[in-house]
Residue frames relative to the residue before (quaternion, step in Angstrom):
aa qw qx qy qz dx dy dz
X 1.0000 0.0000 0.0000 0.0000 0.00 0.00 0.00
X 0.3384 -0.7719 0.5381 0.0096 3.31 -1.08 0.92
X 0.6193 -0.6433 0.4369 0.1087 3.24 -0.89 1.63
X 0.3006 0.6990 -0.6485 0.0232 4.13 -0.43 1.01
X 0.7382 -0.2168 0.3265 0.5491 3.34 -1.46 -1.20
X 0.7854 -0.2245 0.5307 0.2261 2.43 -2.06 -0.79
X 0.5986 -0.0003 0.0136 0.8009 3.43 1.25 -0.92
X 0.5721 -0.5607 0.5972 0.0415 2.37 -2.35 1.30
X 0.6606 -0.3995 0.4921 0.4022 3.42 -1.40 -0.56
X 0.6797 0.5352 -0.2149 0.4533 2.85 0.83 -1.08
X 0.7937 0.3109 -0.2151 0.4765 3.80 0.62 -1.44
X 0.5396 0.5617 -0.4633 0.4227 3.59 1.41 0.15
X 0.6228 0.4571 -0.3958 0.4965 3.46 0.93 -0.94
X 0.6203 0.4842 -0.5340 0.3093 3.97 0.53 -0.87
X 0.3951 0.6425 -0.6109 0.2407 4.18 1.01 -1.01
X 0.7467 0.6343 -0.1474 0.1353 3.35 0.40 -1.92
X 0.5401 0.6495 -0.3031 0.4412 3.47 1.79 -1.28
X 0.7690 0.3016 -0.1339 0.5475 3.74 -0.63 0.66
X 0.7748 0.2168 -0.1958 0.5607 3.71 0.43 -0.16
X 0.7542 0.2461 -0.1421 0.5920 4.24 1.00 -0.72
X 0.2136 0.6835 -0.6786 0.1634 3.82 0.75 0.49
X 0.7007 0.5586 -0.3103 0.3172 3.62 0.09 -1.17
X 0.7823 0.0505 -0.0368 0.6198 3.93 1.72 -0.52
X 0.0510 0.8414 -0.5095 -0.1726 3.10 1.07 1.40
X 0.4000 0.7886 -0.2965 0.3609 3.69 1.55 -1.35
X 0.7648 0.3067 -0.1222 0.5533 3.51 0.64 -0.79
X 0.6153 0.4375 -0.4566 0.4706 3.83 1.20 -0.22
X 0.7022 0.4892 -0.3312 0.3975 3.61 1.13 -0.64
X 0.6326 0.4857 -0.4225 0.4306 3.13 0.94 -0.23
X 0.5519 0.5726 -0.3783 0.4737 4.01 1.38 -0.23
X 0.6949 0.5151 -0.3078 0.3964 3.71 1.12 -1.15
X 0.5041 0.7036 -0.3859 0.3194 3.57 2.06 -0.86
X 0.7650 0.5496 -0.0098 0.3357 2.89 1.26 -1.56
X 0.7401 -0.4249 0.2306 0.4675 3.27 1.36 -0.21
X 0.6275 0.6119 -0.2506 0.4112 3.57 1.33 -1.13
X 0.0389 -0.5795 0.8055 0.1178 3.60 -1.52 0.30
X 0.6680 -0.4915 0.4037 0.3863 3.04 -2.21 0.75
X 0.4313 -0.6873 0.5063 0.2920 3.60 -0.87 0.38
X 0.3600 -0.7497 0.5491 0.0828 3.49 -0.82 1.19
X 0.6294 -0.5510 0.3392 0.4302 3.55 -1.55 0.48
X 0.6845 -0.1207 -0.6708 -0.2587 1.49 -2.33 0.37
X 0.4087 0.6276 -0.5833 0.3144 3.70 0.68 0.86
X 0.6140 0.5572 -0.3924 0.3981 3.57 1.01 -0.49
X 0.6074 0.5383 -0.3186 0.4898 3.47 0.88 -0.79
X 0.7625 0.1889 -0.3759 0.4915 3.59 0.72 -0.17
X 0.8533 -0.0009 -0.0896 0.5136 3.63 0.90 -0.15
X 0.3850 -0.7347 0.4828 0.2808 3.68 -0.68 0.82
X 0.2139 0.6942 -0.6225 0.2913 3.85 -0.83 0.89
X 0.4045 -0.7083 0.5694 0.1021 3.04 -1.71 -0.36
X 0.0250 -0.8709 0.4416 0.2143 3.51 -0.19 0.28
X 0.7229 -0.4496 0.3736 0.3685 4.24 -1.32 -0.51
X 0.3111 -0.8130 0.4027 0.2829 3.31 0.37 0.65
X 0.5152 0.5051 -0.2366 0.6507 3.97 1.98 -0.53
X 0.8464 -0.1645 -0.1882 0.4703 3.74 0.05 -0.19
X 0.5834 -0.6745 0.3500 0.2868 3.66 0.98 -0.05
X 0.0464 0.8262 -0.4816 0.2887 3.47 1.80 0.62
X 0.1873 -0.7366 0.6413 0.1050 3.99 -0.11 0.91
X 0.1657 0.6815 -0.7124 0.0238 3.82 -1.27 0.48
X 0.6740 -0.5366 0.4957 0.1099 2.81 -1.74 1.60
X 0.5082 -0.6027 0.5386 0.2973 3.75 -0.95 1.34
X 0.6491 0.5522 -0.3011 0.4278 3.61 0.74 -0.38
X 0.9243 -0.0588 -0.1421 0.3492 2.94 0.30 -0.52
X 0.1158 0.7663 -0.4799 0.4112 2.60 1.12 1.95
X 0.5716 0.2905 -0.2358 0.7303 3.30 1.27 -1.32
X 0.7824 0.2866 -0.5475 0.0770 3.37 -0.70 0.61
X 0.4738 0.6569 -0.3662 0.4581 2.75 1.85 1.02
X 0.8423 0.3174 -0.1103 0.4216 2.84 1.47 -0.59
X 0.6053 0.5759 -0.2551 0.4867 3.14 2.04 -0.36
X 0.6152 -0.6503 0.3654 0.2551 3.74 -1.26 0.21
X 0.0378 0.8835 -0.4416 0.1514 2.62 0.02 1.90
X 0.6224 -0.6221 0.3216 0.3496 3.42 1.42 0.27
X 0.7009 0.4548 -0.4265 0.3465 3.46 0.69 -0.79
X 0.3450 -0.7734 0.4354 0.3055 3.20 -1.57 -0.37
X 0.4136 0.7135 -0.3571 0.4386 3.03 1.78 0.46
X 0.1035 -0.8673 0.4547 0.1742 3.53 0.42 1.43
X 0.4158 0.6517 -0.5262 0.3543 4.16 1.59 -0.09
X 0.7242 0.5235 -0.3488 0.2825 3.07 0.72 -1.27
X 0.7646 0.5629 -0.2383 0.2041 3.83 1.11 -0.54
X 0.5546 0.4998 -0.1444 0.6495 2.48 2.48 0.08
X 0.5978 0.5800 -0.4338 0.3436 3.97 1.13 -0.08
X 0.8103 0.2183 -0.3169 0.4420 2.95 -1.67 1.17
X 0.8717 -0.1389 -0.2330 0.4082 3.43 0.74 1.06
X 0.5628 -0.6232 0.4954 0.2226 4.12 -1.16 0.50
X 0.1705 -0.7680 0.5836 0.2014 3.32 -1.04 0.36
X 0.7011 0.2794 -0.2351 0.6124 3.42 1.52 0.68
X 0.5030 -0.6326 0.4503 0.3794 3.71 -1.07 0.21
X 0.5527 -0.5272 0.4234 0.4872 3.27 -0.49 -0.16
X 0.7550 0.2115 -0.2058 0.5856 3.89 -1.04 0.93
X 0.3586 0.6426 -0.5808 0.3481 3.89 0.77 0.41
X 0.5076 -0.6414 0.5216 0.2426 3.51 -1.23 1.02
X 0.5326 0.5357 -0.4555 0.4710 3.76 1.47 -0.43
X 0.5090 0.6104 -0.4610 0.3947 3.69 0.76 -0.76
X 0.6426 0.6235 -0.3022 0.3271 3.90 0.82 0.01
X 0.5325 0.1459 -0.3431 0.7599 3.18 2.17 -0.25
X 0.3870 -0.6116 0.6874 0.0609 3.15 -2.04 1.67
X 0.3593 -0.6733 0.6251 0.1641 2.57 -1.94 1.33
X 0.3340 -0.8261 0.2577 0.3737 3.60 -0.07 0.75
X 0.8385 0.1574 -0.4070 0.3262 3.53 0.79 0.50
X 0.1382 0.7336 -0.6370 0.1921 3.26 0.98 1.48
X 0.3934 -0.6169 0.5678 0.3772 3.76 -1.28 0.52
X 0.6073 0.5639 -0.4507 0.3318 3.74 0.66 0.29
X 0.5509 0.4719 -0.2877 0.6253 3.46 2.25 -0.32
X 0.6855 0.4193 -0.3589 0.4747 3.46 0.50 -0.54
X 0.6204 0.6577 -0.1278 0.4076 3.29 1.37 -0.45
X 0.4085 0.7934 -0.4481 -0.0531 2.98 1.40 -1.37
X 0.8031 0.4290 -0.3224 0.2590 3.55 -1.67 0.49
X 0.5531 0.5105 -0.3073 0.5823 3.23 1.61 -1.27
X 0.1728 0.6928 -0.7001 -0.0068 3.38 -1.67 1.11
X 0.7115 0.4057 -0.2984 0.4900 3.50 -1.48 -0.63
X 0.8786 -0.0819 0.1960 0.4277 3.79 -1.74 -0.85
X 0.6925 0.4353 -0.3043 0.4883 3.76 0.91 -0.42
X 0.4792 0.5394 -0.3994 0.5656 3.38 0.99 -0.77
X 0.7653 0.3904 -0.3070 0.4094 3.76 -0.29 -1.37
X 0.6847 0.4268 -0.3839 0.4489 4.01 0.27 -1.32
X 0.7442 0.3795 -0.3645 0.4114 3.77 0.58 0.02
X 0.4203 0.6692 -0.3225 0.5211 3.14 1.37 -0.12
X 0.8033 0.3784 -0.1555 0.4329 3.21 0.68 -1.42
X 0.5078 0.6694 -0.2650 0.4730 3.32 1.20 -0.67
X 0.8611 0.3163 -0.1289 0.3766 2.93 0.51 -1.18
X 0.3340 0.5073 -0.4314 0.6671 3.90 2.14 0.11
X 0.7428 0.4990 -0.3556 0.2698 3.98 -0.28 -0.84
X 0.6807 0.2494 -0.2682 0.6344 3.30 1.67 -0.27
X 0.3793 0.7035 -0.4889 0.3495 3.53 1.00 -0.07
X 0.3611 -0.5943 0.5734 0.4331 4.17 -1.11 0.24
X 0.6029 -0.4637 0.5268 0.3795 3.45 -1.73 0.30
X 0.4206 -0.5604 0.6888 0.1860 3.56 -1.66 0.47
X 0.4288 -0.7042 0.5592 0.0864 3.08 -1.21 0.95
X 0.3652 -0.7376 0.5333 0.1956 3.65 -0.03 0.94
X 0.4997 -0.6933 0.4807 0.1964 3.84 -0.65 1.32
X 0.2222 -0.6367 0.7305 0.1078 3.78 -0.90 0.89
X 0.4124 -0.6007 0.6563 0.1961 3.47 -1.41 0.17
X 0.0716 -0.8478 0.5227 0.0534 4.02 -0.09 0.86
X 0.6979 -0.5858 0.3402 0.2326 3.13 -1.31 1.28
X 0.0961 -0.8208 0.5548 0.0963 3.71 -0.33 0.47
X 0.2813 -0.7042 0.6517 0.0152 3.58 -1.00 1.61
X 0.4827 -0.5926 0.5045 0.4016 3.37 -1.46 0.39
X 0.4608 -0.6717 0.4081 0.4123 3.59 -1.26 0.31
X 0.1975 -0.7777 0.5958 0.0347 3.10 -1.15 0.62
X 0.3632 0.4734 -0.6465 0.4754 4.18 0.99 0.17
X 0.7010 -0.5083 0.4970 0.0567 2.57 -2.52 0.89
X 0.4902 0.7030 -0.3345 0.3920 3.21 1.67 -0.45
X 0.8196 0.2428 -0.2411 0.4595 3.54 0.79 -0.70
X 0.5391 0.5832 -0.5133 0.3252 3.10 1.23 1.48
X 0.2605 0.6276 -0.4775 0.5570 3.08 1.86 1.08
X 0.6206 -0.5846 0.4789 0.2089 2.61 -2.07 0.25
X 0.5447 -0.6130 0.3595 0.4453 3.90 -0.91 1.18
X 0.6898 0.4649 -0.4431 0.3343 3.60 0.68 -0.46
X 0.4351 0.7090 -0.3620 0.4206 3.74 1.72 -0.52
X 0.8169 0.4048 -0.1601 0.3783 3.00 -0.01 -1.99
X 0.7016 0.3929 -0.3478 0.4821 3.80 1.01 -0.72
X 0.4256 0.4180 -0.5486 0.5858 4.12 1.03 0.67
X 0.5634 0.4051 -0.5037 0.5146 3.66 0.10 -0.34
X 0.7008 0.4818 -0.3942 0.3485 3.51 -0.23 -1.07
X 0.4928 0.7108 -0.3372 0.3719 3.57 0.62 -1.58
X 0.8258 0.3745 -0.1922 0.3752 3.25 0.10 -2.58
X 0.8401 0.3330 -0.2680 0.3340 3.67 1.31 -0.62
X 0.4038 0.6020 -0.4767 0.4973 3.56 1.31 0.08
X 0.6893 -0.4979 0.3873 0.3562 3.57 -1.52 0.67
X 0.3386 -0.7344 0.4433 0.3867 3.30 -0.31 -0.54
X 0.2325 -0.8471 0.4449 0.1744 3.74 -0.52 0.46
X 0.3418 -0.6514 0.5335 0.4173 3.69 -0.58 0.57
X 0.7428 -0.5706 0.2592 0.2355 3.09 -1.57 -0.58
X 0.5348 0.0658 -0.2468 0.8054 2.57 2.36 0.36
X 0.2046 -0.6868 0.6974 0.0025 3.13 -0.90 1.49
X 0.4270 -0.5977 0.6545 0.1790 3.49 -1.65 1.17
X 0.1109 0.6120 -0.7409 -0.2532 3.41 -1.13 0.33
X 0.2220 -0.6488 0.7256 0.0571 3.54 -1.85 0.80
X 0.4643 -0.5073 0.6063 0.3993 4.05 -1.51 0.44
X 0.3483 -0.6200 0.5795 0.3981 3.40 -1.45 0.61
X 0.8303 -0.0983 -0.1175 0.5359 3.87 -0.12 0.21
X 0.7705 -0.3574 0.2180 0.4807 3.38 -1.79 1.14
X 0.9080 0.2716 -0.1288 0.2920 4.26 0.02 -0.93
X 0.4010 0.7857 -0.3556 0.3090 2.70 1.85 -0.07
X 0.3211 -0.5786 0.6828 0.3098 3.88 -1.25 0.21
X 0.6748 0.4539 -0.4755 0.3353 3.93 0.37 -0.39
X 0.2984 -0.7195 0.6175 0.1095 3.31 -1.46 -0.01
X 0.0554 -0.7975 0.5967 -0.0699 3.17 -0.69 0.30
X 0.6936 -0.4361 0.4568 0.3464 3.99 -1.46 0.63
X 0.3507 -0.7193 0.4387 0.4090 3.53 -0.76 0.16
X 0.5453 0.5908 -0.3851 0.4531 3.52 1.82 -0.85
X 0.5468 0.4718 -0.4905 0.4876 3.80 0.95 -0.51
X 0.6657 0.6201 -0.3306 0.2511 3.43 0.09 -1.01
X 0.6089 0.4119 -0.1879 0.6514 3.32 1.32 -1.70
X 0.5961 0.5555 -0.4931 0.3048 4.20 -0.29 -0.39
X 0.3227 -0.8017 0.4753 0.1649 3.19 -1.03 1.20
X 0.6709 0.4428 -0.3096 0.5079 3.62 -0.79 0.48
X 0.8825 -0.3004 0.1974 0.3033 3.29 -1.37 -0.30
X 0.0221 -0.8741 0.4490 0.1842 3.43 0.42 0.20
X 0.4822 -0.7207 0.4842 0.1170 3.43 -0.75 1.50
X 0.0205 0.8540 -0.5173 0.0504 3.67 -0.13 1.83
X 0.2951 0.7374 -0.4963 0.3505 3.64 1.21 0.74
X 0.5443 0.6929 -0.3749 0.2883 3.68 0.59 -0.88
X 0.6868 0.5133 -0.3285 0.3961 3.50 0.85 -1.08
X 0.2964 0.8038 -0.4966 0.1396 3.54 1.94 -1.22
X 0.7541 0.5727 -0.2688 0.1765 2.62 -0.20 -1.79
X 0.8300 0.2315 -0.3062 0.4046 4.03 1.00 -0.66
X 0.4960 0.6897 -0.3440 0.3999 3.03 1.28 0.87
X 0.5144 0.5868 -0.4244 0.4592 3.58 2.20 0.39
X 0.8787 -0.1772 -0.0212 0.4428 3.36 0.72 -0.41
X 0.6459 -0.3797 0.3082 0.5863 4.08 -0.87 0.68
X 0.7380 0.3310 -0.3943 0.4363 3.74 -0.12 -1.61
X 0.6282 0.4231 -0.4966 0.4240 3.88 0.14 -0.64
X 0.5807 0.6369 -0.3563 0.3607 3.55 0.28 -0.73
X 0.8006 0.3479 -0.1153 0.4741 3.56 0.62 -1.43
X 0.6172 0.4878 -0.3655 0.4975 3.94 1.30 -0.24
X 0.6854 0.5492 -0.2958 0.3756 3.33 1.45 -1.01
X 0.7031 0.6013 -0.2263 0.3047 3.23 0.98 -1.62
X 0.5542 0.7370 -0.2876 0.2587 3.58 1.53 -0.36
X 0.6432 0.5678 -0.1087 0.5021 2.90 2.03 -1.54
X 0.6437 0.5773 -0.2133 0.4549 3.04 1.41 -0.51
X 0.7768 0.2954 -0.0963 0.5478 3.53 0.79 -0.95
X 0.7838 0.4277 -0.2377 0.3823 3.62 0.89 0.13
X 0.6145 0.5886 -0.1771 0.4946 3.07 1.50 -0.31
X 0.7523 0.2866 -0.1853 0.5635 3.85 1.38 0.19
X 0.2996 -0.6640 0.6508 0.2139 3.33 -0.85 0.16
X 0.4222 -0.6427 0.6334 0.0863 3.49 -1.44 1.90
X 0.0813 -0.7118 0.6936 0.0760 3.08 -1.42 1.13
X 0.1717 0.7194 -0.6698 -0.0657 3.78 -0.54 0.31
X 0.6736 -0.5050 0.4942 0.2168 3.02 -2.17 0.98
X 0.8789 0.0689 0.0843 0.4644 3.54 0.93 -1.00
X 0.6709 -0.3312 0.4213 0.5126 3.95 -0.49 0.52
X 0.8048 0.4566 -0.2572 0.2787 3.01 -0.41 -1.83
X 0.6776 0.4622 -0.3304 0.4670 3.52 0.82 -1.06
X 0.4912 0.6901 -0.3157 0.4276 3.61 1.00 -0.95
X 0.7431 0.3871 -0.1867 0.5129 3.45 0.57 -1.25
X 0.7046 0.4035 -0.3853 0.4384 3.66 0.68 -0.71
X 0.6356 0.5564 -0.3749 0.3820 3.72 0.94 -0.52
X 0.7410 0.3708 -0.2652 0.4931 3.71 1.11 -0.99
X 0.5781 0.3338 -0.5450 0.5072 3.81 1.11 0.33
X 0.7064 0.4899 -0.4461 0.2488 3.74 0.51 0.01
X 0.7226 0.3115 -0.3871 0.4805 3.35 1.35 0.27
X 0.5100 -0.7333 0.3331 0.3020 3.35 0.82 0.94
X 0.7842 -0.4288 0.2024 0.4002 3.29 -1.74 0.27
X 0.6993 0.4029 -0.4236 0.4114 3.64 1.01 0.05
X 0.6649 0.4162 -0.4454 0.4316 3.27 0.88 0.16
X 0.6987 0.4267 -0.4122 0.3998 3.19 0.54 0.20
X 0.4041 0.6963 -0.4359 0.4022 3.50 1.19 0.28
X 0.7241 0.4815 -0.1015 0.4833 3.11 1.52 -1.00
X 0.3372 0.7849 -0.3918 0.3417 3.58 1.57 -0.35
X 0.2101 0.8931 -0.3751 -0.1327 3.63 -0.46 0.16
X 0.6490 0.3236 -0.1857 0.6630 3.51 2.20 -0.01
X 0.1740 -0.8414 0.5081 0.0594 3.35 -1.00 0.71
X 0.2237 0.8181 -0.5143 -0.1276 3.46 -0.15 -0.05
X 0.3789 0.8894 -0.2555 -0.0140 3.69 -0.60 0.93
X 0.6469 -0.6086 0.3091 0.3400 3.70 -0.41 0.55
X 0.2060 0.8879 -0.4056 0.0683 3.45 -0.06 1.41
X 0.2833 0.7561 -0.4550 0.3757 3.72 -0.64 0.29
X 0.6576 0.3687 -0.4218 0.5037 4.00 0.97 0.58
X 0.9212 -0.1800 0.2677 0.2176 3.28 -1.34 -0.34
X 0.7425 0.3783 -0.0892 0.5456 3.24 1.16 -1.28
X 0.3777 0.7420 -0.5354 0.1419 4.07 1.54 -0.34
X 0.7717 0.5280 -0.2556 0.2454 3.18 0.92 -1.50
X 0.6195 0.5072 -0.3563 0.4816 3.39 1.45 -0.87
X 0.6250 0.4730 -0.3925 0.4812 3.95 1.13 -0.69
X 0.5410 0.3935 -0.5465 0.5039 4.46 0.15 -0.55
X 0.7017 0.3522 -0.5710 0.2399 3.70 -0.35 -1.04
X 0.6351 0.6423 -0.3410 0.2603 3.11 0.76 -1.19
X 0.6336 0.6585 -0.1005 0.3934 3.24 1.25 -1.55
X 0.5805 0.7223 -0.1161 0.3574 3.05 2.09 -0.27
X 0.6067 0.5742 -0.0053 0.5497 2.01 1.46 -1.41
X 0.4491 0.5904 -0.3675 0.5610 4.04 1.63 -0.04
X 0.0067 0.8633 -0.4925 -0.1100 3.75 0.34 0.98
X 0.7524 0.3748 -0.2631 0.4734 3.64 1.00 -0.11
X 0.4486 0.5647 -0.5661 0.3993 3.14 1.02 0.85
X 0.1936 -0.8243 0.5082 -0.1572 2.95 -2.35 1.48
X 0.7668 0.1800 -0.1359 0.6010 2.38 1.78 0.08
X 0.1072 0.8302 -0.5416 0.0775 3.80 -0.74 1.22
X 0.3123 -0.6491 0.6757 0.1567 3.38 -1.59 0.70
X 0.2523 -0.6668 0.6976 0.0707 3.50 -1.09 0.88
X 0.3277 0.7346 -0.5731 -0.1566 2.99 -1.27 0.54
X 0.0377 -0.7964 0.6004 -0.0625 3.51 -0.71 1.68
X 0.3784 -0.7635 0.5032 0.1436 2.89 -1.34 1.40
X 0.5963 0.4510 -0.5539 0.3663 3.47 -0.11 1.06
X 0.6002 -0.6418 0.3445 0.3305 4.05 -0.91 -0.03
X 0.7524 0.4270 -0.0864 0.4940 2.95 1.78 -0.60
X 0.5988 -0.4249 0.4319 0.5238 4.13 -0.56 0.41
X 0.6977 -0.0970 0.3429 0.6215 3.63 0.01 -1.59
X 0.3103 -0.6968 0.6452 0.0450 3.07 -1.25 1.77
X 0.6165 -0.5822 0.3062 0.4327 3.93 -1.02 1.20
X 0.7577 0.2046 -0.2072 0.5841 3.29 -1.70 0.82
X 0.3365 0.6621 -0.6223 0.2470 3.93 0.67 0.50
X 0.7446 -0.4723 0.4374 0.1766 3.67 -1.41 1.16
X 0.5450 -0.5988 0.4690 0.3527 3.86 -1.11 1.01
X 0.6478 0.5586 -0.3552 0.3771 3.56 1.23 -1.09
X 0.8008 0.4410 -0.2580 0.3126 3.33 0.63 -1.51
X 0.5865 0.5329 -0.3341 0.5103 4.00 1.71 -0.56
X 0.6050 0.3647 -0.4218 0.5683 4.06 0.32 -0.36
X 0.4485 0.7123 -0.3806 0.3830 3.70 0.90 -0.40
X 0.8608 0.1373 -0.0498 0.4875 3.07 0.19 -1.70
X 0.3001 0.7192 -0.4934 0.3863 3.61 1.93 0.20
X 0.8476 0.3943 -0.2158 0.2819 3.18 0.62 -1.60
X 0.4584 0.6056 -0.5316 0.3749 3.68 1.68 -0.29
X 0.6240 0.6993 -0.2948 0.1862 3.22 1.05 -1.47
X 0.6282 0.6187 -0.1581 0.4446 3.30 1.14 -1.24
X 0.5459 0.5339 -0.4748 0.4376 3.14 1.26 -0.12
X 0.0045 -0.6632 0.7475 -0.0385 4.13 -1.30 0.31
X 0.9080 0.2327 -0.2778 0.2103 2.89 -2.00 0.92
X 0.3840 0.7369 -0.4242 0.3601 2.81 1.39 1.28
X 0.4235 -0.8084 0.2465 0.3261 3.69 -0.50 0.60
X 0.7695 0.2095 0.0123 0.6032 3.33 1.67 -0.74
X 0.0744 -0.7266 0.6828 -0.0150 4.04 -0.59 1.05
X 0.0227 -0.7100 0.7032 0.0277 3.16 -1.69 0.64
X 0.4585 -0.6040 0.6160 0.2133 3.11 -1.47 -0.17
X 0.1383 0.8640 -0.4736 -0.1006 3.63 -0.81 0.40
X 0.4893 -0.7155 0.3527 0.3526 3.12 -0.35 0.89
X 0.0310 -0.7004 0.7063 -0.0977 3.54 -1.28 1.22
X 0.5478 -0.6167 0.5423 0.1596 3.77 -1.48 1.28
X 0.3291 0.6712 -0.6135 0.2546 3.06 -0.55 1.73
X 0.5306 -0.6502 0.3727 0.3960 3.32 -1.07 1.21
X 0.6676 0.5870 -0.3016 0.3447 3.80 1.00 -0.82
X 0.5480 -0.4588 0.4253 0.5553 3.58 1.16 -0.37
X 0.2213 -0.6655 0.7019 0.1245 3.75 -1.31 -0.23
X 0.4105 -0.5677 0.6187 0.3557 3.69 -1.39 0.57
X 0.0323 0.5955 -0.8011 0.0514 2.58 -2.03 1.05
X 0.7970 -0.4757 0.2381 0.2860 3.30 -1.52 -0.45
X 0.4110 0.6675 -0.3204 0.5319 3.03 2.20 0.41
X 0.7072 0.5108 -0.3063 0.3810 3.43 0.91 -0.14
X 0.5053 -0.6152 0.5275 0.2965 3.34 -1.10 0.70
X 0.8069 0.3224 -0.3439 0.3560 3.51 0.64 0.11
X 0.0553 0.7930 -0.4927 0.3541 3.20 1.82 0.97
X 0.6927 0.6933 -0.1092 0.1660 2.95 0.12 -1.83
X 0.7355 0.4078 -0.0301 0.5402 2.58 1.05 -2.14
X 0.6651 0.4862 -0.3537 0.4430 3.77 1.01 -0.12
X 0.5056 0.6685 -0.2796 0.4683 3.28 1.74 -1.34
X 0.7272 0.3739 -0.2163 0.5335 4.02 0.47 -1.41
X 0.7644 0.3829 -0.3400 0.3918 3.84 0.58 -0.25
X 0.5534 0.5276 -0.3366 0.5496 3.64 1.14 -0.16
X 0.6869 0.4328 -0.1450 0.5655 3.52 0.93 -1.13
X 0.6564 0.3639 -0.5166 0.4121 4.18 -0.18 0.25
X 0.8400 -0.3737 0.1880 0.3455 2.88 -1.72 0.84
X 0.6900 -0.5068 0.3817 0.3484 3.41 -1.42 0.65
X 0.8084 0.3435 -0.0297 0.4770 3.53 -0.85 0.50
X 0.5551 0.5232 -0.4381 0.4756 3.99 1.11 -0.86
X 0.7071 -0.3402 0.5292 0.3227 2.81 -2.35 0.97
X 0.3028 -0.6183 0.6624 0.2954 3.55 -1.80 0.10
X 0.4981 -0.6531 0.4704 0.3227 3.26 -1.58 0.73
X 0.4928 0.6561 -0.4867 0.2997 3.56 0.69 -0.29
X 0.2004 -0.7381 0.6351 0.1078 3.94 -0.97 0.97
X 0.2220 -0.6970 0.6693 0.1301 3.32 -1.71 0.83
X 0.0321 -0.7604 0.6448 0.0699 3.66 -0.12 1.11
X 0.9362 -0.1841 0.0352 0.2973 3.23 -1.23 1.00
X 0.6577 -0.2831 0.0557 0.6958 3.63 1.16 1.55
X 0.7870 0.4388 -0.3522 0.2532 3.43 0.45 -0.35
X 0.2683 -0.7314 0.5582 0.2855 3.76 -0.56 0.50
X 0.5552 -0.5630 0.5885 0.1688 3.70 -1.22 1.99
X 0.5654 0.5069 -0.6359 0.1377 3.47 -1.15 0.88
C-alpha cells in the first residue's frame, strides 16, 4: 500500500460535481493538481478553489483560463498574475506542463517573478478576443452531399498513417507537431490544416477525419497533454486511440485531460516499472496513476513494451489486471480500488 493525502483524486474531483459542471475539463485538471472546489464562506464571496497541502485560493476565472480553450499560444499569458501553489508546496511535484514554474522548475518567490517579468516586458502584447458575428452559410459547397464534401475534405487534410507520432516541435516549445512532419526535409507545407479554420460547420465535418482515423503515439505525458489542449475540446471529443509513454511528472495533469477524450476506446500504456506504484512511491507518481485510473469505459487496454532497466508492465503482471478491469468498466462506474486510511489498496 502506498502512502497519499487526505483527499484522493477521486474525492477532489467529486468537490467539483454541482458547482464546475459548466468546465468539468478544467475541474479535472484542478483536482490533478491538488485543488478541491472551495467551500463557504469563501465561496459565497468568490467562486474558486483552493490546495488542499497549502491552501493557495484561485479564482474560477482564471482557472479556466488556464485550463480552458482559449486558442492562444502564449502559454505566460495563462498563468500571469497568480499560482496555484505556494512556493515549496509538495503539490508543486505534479507539473502542469505549461506553467512557467514547470518549465521553470526551481525558480520561486522574487526570482521566479523578475524572470517572469522580464521576460512579459519583451514579450508582444495579446490581443484581447472579440466575439465575431456569425452569418448563415451560403457557399455552394454545402449544397453537396455530407458524404461529398467530407471526400473533399479527406483529399485536403494531411493525411495520417495509422499510427501517427505526435513529437514537441523544439525541447520548450508548447507546439507539437507529427513526427513524419518533423523528420521531412525541406519546407514543410503548413496550409493543409487551413481548411478548419474557414468556418465552425467546416471545422466540425472536417475535424472528424482527422482525429478519428489514427491512433496517437506520444513518447511522453507531457507531449500528450500539449497535443489534446491544442486541438481543443472538439477535437478531442473525437479522439479515439491512444498510445502512450507514462511515468514522469506531468501523467496526472495529462489522464485528467485525457478524460476529457469522451469517445476514446482504445489505449496502450506504456509504464516502465512492473508494478501500479512501487512502495514509498512519490505524491507525483500516485495521483498520477490515480488519474489513469479514473478513466472507465474503455473497450480495449494494452501494454507496450518500453526500455527500462526496472522491467515495464505488461501482461505478465498481476497488476495488469488491476488497470485492465478499471479502465474497462462501464462508463462513469465507481472504481474498485479502496483507500484505507490515506493509503491507496493495491
Amino acid at each position: 500500500m502506498t502512502t497519499v493525502s487526505a483527499y484522493t483524486y477521486a474525492e477532489r474531483l467529486a468537490t467539483f460535481e454541482g458547482h464546475w459542471d459548466d468546465c468539468m475539463t478544467t475541474a479535472r485538471c484542478l483536482a490533478a493538481t491538488g485543488h478541491i472546489s472551495d467551500r463557504p464562506p469563501l465561496e459565497s464571496l468568490e467562486a474558486g478553489s483552493r490546495c488542499v497541502t497549502c491552501s493557495a485560493f484561485v479564482r474560477k476565472g482564471l482557472s479556466t483560463r488556464a485550463f480552458g480553450d482559449n486558442g492562444s499560444q502564449d502559454y505566460l499569458e495563462y498563468f500571469r498574475g497568480f499560482r496555484f501553489h505556494l512556493p515549496h508546496c509538495q503539490r508543486l511535484q505534479v507539473r502542469i506542463p505549461l506553467d512557467p514554474q514547470a518549465l521553470l522548475g526551481g525558480l520561486h518567490g522574487n526570482g521566479f517573478q523578475s524572470l517572469v517579468s522580464k521576460f512579459e516586458k519583451f514579450s508582444p502584447g495579446t490581443k484581447s478576443a472579440t466575439p465575431t458575428q456569425r452569418f448563415p452559410q451560403t457557399s455552394s459547397l454545402f449544397s453537396l452531399p455530407t458524404e461529398l464534401r467530407l471526400e473533399i475534405y479527406a483529399q485536403v487534410l494531411p493525411h495520417l498513417d495509422d499510427v501517427t507520432e505526435i513529437v514537441p516541435l523544439n525541447r520548450d516549445s508548447a507546439r507539437v507537431i507529427s513526427k513524419a512532419g518533423y523528420e521531412k526535409t525541406g519546407p514543410r507545407d503548413t496550409t493543409k490544416h487551413n481548411v478548419l479554420r474557414t468556418c465552425r460547420a467546416i471545422n466540425d465535418e472536417a475535424s472528424d477525419l482527422l482525429y478519428s482515423s489514427s491512433t496517437f503515439r506520444f513518447a511522453a505525458s507531457k507531449t500528450m497533454y500539449l497535443f489534446l489542449r491544442s486541438i481543443g475540446k472538439r477535437g478531442r471529443q473525437l479522439v479515439h486511440s491512444v498510445d502512450v509513454y507514462c511515468g514522469s511528472r506531468e501523467d496526472a495533469m495529462a489522464f485528467a485531460l485525457l478524460a476529457s477524450c469522451e469517445q476514446l476506446q482504445y489505449l496502450t500504456v506504456r509504464l516502465p516499472r512492473p508494478k501500479i506504484l512501487p512502495p514509498r512511491s512519490p505524491l507525483w507518481c500516485v495521483d498520477g496513476m490515480s488519474c489513469l485510473l479514473s478513466l472507465s469505459g474503455l473497450r480495449s487496454v494494452k501494454f507496450g513494451f518500453c526500455e527500462s532497466s526496472f522491467g515495464c508492465m505488461d501482461d505478465s503482471r498481476s497488476d495488469a489486471d488491476v488497470i485492465r478491469k478499471a479502465l474497462t468498466r462501464p462508463k462513469g462506474a465507481a472504481g474498485s480500488l479502496r483507500t484505507i486510511n490515506g493509503y491507496l489498496d493495491v
